[in-house]
C-alpha positions as CSV (number, residue, x, y, z in Angstrom):
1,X,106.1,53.7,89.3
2,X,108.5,56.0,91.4
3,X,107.8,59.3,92.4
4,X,110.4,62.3,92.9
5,X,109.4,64.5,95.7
6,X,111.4,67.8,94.9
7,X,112.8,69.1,97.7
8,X,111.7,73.1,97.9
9,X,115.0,76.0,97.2
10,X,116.0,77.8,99.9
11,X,114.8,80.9,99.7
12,X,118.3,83.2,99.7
13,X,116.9,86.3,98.4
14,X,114.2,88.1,101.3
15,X,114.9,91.3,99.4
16,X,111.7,91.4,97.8
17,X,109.3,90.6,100.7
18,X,108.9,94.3,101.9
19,X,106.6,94.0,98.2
20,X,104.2,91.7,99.7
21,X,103.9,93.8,103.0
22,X,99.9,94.9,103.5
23,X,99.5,98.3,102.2
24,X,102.9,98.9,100.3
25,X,101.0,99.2,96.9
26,X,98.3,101.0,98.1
27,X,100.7,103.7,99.6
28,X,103.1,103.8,96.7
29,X,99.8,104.7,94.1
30,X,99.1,107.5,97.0
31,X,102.6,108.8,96.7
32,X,102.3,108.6,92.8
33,X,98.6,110.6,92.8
34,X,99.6,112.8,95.5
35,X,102.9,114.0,93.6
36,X,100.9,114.7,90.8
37,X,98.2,116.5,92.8
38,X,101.3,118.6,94.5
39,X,102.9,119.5,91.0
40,X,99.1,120.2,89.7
41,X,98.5,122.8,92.4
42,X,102.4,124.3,92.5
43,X,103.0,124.9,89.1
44,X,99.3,125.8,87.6
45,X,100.8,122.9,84.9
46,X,97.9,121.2,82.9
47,X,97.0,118.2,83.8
48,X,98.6,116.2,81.2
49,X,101.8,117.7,81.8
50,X,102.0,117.3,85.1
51,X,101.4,113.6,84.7
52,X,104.6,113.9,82.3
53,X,106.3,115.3,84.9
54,X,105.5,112.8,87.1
55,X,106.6,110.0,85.2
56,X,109.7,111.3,84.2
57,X,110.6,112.5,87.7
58,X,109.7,108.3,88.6
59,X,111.5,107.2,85.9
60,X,115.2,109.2,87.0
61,X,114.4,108.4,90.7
62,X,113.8,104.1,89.7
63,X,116.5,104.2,87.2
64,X,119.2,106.1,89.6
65,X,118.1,103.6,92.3
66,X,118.5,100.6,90.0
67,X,121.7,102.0,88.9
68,X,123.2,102.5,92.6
69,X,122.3,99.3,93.3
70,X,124.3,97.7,90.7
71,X,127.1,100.0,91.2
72,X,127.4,98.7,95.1
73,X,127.0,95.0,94.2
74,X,130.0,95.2,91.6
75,X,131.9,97.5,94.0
76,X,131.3,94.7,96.7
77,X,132.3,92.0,94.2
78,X,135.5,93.7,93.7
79,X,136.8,94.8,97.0
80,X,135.6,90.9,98.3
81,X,138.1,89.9,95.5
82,X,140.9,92.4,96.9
83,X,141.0,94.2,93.7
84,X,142.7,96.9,96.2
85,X,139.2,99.4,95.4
């Protein structure tokens, strides 16, 4: 019987890797809780709503930063076509 030994893809995307770095989710739950601990004290807000706050304010900053980013890449796709933009 023959065997296919597969050779492994190339890995072209090492965007991601920062994600594995030691002690990026640890710090990114800090920066959540501590947020939430700094709107808590500022505003005298309820708990509850300052976790509202919190996940709204993560929300627009993710979604703005997922939008940029896709905004660049089509920019780039179109000025490396010389659409003149």
């Amino acid at each position: 019987m023959m065997y296919v030994n597969p050779t492994p893809k190339a890995d072209l995307n090492r965007n991601p890797d920062w994600f594995t770095y030691t002690g990026v989710w640890t710090a990114y739950i800090f920066i959540i809780f501590f947020s939430w601990l700094l709107i808590l004290s500022v505003s005298g807000y309820t708990p509850s709503m300052a976790w509202t706050i919190v996940h709204f304010s993560h929300f627009l900053v993710i979604s703005s930063l997922n939008h940029l980013n896709f905004c660049f890449r089509v920019f780039w796709i179109l000025n490396f076509c010389n659409f003149g933009f």
